[in-house]
C-alpha positions as CSV (number, residue, x, y, z in Angstrom):
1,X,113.1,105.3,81.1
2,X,111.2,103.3,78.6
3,X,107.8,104.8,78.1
4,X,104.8,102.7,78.4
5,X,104.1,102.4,74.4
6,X,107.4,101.7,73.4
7,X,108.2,98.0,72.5
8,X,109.9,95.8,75.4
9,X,112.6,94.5,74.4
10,X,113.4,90.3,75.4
11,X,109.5,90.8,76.8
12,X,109.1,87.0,77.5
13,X,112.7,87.5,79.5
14,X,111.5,90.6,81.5
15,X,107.8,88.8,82.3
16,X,110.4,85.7,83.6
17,X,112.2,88.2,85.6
18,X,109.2,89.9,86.3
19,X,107.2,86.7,88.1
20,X,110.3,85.7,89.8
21,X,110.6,88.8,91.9
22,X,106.6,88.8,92.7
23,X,107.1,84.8,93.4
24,X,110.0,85.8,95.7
25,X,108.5,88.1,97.9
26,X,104.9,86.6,98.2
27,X,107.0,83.2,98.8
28,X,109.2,85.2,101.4
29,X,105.7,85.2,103.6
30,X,105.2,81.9,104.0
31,X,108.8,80.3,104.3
32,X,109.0,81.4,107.4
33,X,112.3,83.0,108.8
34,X,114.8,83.4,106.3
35,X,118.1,85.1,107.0
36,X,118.4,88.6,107.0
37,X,122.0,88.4,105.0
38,X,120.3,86.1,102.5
39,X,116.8,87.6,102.1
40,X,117.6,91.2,101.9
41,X,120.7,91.1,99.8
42,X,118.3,88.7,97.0
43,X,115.6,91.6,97.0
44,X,118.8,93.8,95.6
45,X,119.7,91.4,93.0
46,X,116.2,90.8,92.2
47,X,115.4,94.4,91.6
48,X,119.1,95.8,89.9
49,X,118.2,94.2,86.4
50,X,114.8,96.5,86.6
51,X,116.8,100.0,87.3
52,X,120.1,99.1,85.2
53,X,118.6,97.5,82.4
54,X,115.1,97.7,81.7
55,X,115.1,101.3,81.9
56,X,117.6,102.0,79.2
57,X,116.8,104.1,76.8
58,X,120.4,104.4,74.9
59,X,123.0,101.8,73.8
60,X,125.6,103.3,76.2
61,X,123.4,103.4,78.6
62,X,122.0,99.6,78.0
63,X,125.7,98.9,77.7
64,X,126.6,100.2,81.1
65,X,123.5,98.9,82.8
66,X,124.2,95.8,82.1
67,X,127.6,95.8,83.3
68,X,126.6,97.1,86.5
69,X,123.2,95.0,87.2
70,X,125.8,91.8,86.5
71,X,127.9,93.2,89.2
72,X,125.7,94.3,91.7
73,X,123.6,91.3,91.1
74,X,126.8,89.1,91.7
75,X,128.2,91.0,94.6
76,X,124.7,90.6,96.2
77,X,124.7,87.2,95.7
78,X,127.5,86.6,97.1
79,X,126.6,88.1,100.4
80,X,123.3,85.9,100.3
81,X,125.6,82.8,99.9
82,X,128.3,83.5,102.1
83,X,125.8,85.1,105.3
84,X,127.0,82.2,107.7
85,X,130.4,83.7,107.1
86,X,129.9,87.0,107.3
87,X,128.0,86.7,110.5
88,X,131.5,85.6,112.1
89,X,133.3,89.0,111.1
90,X,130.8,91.1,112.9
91,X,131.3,93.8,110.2
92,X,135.0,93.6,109.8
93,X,136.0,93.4,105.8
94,X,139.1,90.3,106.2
95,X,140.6,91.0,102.5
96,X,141.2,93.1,99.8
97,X,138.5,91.0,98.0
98,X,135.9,91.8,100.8
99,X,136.5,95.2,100.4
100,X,136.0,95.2,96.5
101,X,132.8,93.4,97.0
102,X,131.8,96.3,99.7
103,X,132.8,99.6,97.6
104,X,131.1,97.3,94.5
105,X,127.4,97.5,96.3
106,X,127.7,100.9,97.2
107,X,128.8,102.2,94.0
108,X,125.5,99.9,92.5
109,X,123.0,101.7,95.0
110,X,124.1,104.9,94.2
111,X,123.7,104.3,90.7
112,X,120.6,102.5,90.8
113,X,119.0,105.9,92.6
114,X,120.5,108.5,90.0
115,X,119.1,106.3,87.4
116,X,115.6,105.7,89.0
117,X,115.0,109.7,90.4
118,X,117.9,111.4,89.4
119,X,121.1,112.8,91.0
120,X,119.9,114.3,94.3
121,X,119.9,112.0,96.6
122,X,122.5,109.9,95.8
123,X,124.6,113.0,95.8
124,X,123.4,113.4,99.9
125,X,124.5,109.9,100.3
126,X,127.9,110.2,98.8
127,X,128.3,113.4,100.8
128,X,127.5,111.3,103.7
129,X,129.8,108.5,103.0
130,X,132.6,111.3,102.5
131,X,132.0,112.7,106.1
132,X,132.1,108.9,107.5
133,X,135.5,108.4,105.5
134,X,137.2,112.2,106.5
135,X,134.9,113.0,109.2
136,X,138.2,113.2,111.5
137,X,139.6,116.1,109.8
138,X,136.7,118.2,110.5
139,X,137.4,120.8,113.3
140,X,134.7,121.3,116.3
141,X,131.5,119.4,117.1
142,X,130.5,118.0,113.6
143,X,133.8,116.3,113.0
144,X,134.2,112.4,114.8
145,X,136.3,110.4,116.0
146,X,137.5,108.2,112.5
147,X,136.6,105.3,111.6
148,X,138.6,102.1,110.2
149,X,137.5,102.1,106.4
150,X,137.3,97.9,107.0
151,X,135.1,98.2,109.7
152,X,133.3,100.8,108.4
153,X,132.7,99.3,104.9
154,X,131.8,96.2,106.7
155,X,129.1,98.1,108.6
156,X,127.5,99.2,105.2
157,X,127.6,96.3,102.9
158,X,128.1,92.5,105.6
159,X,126.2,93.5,108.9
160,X,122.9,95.0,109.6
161,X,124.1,98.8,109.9
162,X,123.8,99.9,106.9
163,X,122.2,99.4,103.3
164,X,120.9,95.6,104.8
165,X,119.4,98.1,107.6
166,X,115.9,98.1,108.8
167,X,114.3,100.2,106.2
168,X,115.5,97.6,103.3
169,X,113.9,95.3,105.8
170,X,110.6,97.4,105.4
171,X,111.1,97.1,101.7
172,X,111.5,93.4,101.6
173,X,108.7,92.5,103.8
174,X,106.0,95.1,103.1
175,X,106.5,97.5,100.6
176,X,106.8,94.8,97.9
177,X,103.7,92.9,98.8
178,X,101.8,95.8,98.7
179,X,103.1,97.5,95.8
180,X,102.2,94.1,93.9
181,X,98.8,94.1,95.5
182,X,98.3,97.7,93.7
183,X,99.7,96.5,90.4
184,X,97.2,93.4,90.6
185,X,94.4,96.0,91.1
186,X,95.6,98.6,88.7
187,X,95.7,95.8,86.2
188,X,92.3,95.1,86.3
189,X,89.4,97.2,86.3
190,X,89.7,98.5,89.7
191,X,90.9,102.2,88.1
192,X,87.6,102.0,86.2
193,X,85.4,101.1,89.0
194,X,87.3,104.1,91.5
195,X,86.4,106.5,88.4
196,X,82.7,105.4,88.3
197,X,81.9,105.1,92.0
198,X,83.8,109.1,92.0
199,X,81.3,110.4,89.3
200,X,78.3,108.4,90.5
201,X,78.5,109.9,93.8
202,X,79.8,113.6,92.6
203,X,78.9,114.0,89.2
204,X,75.6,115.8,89.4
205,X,77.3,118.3,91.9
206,X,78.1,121.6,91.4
207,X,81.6,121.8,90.4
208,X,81.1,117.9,89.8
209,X,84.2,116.6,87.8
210,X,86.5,118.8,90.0
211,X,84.9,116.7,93.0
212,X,85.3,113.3,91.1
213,X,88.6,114.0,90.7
214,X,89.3,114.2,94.4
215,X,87.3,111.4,95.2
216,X,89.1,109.0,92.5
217,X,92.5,110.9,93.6
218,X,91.4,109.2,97.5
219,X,90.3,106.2,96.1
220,X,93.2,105.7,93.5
221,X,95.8,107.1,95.7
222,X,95.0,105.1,98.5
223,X,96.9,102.4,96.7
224,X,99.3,104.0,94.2
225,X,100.8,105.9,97.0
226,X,102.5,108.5,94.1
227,X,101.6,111.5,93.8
228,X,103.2,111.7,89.5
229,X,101.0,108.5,89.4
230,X,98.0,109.3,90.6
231,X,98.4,113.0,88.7
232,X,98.8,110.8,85.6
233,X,96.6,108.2,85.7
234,X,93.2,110.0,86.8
235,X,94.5,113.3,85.2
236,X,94.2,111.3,82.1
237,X,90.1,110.9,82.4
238,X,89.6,114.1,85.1
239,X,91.5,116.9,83.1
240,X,89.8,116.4,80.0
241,X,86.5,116.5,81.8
242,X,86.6,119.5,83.7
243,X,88.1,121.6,80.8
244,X,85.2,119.8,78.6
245,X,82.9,121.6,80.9
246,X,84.8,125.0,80.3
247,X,86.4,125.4,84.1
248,X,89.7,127.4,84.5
249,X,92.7,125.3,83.6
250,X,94.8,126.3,86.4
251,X,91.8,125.5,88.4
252,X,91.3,122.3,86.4
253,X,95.2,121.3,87.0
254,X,95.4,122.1,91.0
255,X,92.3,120.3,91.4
256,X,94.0,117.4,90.2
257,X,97.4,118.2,91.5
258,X,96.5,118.7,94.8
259,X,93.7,115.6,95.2
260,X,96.8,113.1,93.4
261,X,99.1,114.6,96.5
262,X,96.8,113.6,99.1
263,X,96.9,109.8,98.0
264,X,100.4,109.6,99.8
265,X,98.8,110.6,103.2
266,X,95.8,108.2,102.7
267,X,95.8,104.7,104.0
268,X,96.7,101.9,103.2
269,X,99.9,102.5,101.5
270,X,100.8,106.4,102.2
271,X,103.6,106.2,99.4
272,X,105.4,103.2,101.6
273,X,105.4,105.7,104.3
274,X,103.3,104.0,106.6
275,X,105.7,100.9,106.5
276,X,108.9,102.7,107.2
277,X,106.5,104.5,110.2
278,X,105.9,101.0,111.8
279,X,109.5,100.5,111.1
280,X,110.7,103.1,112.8
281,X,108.3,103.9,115.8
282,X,107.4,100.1,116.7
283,X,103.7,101.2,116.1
284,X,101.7,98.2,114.4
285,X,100.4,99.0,110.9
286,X,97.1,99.1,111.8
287,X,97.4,101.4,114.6
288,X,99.4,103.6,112.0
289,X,96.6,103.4,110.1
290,X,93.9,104.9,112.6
291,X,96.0,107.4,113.2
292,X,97.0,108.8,109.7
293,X,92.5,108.2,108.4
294,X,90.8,111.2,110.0
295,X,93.7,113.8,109.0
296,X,93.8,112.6,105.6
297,X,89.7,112.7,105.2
298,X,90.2,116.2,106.8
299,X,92.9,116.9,103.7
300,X,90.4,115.9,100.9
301,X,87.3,117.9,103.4
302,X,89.2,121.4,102.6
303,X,90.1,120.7,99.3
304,X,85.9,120.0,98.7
305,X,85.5,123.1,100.6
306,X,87.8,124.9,98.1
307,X,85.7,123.6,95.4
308,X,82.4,124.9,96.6
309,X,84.7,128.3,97.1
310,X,85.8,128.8,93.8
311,X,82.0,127.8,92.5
312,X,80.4,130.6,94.3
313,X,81.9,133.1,91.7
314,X,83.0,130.7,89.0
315,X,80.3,128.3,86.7
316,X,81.7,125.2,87.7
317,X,79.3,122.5,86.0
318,X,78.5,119.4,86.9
319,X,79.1,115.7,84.8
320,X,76.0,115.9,82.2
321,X,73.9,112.6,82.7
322,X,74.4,110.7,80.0
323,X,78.4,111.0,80.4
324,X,78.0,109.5,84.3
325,X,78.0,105.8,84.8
326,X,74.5,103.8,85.3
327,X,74.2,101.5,88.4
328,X,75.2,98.0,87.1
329,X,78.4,99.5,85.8
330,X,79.2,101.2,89.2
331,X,78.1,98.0,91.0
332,X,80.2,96.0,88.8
333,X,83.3,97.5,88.5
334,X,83.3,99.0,92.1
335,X,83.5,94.9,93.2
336,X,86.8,94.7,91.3
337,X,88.6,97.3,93.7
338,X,85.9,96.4,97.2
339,X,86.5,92.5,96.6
340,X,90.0,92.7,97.1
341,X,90.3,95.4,99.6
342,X,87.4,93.3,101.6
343,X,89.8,90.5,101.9
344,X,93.2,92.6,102.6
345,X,90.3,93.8,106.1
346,X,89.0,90.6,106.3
347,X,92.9,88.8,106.8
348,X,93.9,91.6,109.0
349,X,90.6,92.4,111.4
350,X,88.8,89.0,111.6
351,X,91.8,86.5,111.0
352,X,94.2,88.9,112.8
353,X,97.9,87.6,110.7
354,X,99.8,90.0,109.9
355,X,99.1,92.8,107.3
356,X,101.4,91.1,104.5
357,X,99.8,87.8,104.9
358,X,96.3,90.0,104.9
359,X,98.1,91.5,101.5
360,X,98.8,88.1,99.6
361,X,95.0,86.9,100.3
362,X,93.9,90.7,98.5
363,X,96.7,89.6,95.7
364,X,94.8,86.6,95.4
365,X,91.8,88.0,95.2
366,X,92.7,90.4,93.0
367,X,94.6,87.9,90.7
368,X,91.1,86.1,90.3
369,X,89.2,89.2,88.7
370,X,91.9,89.8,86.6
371,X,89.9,86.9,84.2
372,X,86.9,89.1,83.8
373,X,86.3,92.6,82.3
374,X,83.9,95.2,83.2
375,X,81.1,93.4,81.2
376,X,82.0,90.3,83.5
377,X,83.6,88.5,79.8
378,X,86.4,86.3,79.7
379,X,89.1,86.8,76.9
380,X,92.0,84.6,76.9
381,X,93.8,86.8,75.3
382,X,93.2,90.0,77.4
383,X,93.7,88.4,80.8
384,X,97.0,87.4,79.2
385,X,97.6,91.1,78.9
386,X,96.3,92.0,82.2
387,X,98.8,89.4,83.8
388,X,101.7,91.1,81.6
389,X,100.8,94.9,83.0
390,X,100.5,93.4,86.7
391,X,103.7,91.4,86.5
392,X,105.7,94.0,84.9
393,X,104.2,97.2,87.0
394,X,104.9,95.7,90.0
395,X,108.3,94.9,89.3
396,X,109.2,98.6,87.9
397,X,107.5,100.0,91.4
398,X,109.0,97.3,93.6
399,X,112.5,98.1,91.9
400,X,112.2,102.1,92.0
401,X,111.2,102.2,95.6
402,X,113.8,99.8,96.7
403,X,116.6,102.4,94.9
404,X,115.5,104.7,96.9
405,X,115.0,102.7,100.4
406,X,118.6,101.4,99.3
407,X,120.1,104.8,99.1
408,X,118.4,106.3,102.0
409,X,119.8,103.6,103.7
410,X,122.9,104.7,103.3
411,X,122.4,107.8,104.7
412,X,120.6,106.0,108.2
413,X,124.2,103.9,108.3
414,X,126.4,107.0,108.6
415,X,124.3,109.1,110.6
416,X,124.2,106.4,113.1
417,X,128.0,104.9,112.6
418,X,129.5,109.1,113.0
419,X,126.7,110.1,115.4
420,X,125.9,112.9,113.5
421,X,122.1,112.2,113.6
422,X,122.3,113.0,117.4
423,X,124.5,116.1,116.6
424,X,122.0,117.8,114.0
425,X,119.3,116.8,116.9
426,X,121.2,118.8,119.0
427,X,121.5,122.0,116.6
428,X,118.0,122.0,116.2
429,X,117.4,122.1,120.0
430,X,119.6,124.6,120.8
431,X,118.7,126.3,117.6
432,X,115.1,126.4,118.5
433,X,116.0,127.5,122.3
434,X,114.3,124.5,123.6
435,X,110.7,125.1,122.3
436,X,109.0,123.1,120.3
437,X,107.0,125.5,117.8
438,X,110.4,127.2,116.7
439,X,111.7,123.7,116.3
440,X,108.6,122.9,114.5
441,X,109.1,125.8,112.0
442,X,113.0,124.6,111.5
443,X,111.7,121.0,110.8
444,X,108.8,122.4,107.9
445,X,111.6,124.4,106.6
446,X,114.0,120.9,105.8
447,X,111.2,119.0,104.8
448,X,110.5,121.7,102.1
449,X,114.2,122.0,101.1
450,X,114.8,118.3,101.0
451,X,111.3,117.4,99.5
452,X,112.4,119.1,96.8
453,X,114.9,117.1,95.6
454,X,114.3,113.9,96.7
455,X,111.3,111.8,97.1
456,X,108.5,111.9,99.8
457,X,109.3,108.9,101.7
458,X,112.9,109.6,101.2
459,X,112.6,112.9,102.6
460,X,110.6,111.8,105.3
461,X,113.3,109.1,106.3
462,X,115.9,111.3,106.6
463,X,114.3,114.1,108.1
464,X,113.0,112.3,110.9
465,X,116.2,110.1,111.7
466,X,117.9,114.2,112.3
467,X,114.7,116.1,113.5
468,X,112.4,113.5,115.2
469,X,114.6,112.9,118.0
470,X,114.3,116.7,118.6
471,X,110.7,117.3,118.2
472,X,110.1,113.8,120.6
473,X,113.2,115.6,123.4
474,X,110.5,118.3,123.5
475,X,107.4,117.1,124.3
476,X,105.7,115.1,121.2
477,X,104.5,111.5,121.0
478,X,107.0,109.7,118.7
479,X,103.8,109.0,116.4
480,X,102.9,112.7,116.3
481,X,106.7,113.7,115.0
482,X,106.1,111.1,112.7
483,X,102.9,112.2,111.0
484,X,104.1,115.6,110.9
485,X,107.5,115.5,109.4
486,X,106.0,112.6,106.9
487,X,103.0,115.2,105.9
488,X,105.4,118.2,105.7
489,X,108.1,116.1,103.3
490,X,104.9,116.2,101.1
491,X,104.7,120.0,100.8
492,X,107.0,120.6,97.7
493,X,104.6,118.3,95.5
494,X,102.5,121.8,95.6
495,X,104.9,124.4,96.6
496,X,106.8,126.2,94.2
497,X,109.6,126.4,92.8
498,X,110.1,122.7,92.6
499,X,106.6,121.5,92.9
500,X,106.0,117.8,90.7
501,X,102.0,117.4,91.0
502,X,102.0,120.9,89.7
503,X,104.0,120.4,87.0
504,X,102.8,117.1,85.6
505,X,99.2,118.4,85.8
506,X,100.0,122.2,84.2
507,X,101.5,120.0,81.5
508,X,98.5,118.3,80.8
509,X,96.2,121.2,80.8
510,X,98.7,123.5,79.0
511,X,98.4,126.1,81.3
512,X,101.4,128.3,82.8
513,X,102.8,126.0,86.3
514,X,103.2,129.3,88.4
515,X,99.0,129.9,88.1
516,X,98.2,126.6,88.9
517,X,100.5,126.6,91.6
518,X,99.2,129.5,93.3
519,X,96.0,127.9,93.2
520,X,97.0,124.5,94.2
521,X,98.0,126.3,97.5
522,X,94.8,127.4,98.3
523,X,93.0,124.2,97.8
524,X,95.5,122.4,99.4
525,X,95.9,124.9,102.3
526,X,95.0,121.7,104.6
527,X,98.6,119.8,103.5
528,X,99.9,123.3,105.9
529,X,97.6,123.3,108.9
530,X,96.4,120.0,109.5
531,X,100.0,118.3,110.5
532,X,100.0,122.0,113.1
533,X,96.9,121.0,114.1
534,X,98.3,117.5,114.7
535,X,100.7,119.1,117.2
536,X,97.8,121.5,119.0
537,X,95.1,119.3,119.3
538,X,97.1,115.3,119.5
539,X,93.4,113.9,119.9
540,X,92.9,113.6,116.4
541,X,95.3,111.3,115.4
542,X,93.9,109.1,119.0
543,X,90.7,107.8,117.3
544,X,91.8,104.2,118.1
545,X,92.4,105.4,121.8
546,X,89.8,107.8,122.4
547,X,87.5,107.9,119.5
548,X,84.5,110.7,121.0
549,X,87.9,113.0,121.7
550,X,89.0,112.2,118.5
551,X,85.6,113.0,116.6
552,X,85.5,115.9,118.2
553,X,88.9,117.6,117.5
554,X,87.8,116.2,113.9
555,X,84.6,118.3,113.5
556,X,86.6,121.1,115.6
557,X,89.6,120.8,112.9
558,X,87.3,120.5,110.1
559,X,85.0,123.9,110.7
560,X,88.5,125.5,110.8
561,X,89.4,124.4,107.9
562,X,86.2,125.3,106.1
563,X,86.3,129.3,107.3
564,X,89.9,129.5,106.2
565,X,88.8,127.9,102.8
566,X,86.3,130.3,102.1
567,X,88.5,133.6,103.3
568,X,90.9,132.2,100.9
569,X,89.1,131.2,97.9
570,X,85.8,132.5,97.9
571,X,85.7,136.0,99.4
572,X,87.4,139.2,97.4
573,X,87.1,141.5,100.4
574,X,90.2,141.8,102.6
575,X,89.0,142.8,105.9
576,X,86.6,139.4,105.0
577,X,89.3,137.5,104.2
578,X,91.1,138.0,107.3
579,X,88.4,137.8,109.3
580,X,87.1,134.5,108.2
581,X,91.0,133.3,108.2
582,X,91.4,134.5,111.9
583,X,88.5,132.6,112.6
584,X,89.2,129.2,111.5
585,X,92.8,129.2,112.7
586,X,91.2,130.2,116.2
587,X,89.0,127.6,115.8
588,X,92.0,124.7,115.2
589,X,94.7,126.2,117.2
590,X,92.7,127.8,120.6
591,X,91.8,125.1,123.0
592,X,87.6,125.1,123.9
């Protein structure tokens, strides 16, 4: 991909591209209903340009992007245009041309995903697409029936089955908006103000910049929703300070690693996750939302914990004061992230619309502040630039995570077209012997695997369409699967051997990935318990429902979490160590 300080090439061309796709989808929430055939398809060819083009970085590649963006832009359009049409055939292709315009789409969304995250899960899907095609010849309960290839191409590229599914629908209607609404943000000053409020309220601590760099992790991942993002953005100001102040730099780089991961379980945006949730368990967003808060503050509680840990035998210094930010600038800066997020609450708990429309009146906001700087100046020809990154982030981000919802799709279409889904579900029930905690175990195990390769929502969608069903047959709330196979798809961004928080942030701090993975571990022991403790105690996900049950399995949770901190990190003795360890777990996973 192009980095960020290389030229743009055609850069008026791209911003033109770029406000089209962010007029589109803001204009997509107040036009009312448009067609699914017409609005869904459009997102495709609005986004294909981004991935095929844009992101050249050779002639033969630029060559071949363009060649394919044309097509998949045309074939898409063509499905917009002819929707009345193709509602008739009910997912039967009627000619050869059909057919080419079918295989044409899914040879673009394949593509689109190597190019934007490489060859894993494209290489799933194409797997998937082979057992949908010669399925039949497959001996004993994982082979099917067959399928006609018309009426199974049909299923995938003209009906609702497949890559114009519900997730692409989640992509479309939410996603987009609220990816914009973090570009508008990021554009501005709102990084600077999450940096200030973090050192302002834990700079003068003990082991101070390790503790403002989970609190801008929170704060900045609450709306970057990627982990590599986060790990790069606030790594850029929070590395530098902690190895400044002379900590360990594989202390220095989990820190960071592990505080970046937690910004994809932290409302609002949970890495798009939380849309696909309310997609797929017919829970509103805000109720989603409730649910997913007091586990993720419990998350960034243990990795605080760890802190303290490590500074009880290592000098871990806090931000001197003339390096912190005075009031005004905190008070300043902090309005240009609590402005907008004030009216994304405002639209969605006092006007009640739906959480897009809450989203375009925080664009809106947000679009407004991008006129001043932190000194509250206006400079023509800096707001110009602000307006450039927030136009041309948001169409990067809206076009990478739509490559992948694309793709995933895919995958959704054949499980559901073969039933294979219900087949997998089935292995894992009788693999598990019908009990959940061994099922449980086998669940963790995919996540890991298929975390990774592929990204976290990715991974999420797929294992839950194949496991969810299973964990649900035996005994869990649909929202508890959920948030448990969602959390667990995030494990590989701090487990070894292919762990990419770890790696970005070792980079950065020069320091050997395997070290700073072993301590990323132990920080970030909460990313393994919590989601169990989901499972044993349900009441702390119920704080809308039952909010004194809920505080309670909290603080419960949360003492746990601290004695299993400590044995980890800050004691040297074994028997201490275990002791402390068996403690919290009893504390989290033996009802009182």
């Amino acid at each position: 991909m192009l980095q960020d300080d290389q030229p743009i090439r055609w850069k008026p061309l791209w911003l033109l591209l770029a406000a089209v796709l962010v007029g589109y989808h803001i204009g997509l929430i107040f036009w009312g209903l448009v067609p699914n055939l017409v609005s869904r398809p459009l997102h495709m060819a609005l986004v294909m340009p981004w991935v095929f083009v844009f992101t050249a970085k050779s002639p033969a590649q630029l060559v071949s992007g363009v060649v394919l963006a044309a097509l998949g832009v045309a074939a898409s359009i063509w499905i917009a245009w002819n929707h009345d049409m193709l509602g008739d055939q009910y997912g039967f292709l009627e000619d050869n041309f059909q057919i080419a315009i079918a295989v044409t789409l899914l040879i673009c969304v394949l593509e689109a995903a190597r190019r934007a995250i490489g060859w894993p899960l494209p290489v799933v899907a194409t797997l998937a697409l082979a057992y949908a095609v010669l399925g039949q010849h497959i001996p004993g309960e994982f082979g099917h029936s067959g399928t006609p290839l018309k009426s199974f191409l049909g299923t995938m590229t003209i009906a609702e089955g497949g890559i114009w599914g519900s997730l692409t629908a989640v992509s479309v209607g939410v996603v987009a908006i609220f990816v914009i609404f973090g570009a508008v943000l990021n554009a501005g000053e709102a990084g600077q103000g999450f940096m200030n409020v973090a050192a302002a309220a834990a700079g003068r601590l003990k082991g101070g910049a390790a503790k403002v760099s989970v609190i801008s992790s929170a704060l900045f991942g609450s709306i970057s929703g990627s982990a590599s993002a986060n790990v790069a953005s606030t790594g850029a100001i929070t590395l530098p300070a902690m190895t400044k102040l002379g900590y360990p730099k594989r202390l220095a780089g989990a820190v960071e690693a592990v505080a970046s991961s937690g910004g994809q379980i932290m409302p609002p945006l949970m890495g798009a996750g939380a849309f696909v949730m309310v997609e797929l368990t017919g829970v509103p967003y805000t109720g989603i939302m409730a649910a997913a808060a007091l586990p993720a503050l419990l998350y960034f509680f243990a990795v605080w914990v760890g802190i303290n840990a490590y500074a009880s035998h290592t000098d871990l210094k806090g931000i001197d004061a003339g390096d912190r930010p005075g009031l005004k600038d905190v008070a300043v800066t902090s309005a240009f992230f609590l402005v907008p997020f004030a009216a994304l609450l405002y639209g969605m708990f006092v006007l009640k619309v739906t959480p897009q429309y809450a989203a375009c009146l925080a664009i809106g906001a947000g679009a407004a502040l991008l006129f001043f700087d932190r000194r509250l100046a206006v400079d023509p020809p800096a707001i110009w630039s602000r307006v450039e990154t927030a136009l041309l982030t948001a169409a990067r981000q809206v076009a990478l995570i739509a490559s992948i919802i694309l793709c995933a799709s895919i995958i959704i279409g054949v499980l559901s077209i073969t039933g294979l889904g219900v087949k997998i579900t089935s292995l894992i029930l009788s693999g598990a012997g019908g009990m959940l905690w061994p099922a449980l175990l086998l669940t963790a195990l995919a996540c890991l695997v298929l975390g990774m390769e592929v990204p976290t929502t990715a991974a999420y969608v797929i294992c839950v369409s194949v496991a969810g069903p299973a964990l649900i047959q035996l005994g869990l709330e649909p929202l508890q699967a959920h948030l448990f196979i969602f959390w667990y798809a995030l494990l590989s961004t701090i487990t070894p051997p292919v762990c990419g928080a770890v790696f970005i942030a070792s980079g950065m701090v020069q320091e050997n990935w395997l070290r700073v993975a072993g301590t990323a571990m132990a920080l970030g022991m909460g990313l393994y318990v919590i989601p169990l403790s989901m499972i044993a105690n349900p009441d702390l996900i119920r704080i809308a429902q039952a909010p004194g049950l809920a505080l309670i399995a909290f603080l419960q949770t949360a003492l746990g979490l601290g004695l299993i901190s400590y044995g980890l990190i800050a004691t040297r003795a074994p028997l201490m160590t275990l002791g402390l360890c068996a403690a919290g777990f009893g504390l989290i996973f033996v009802p009182v």
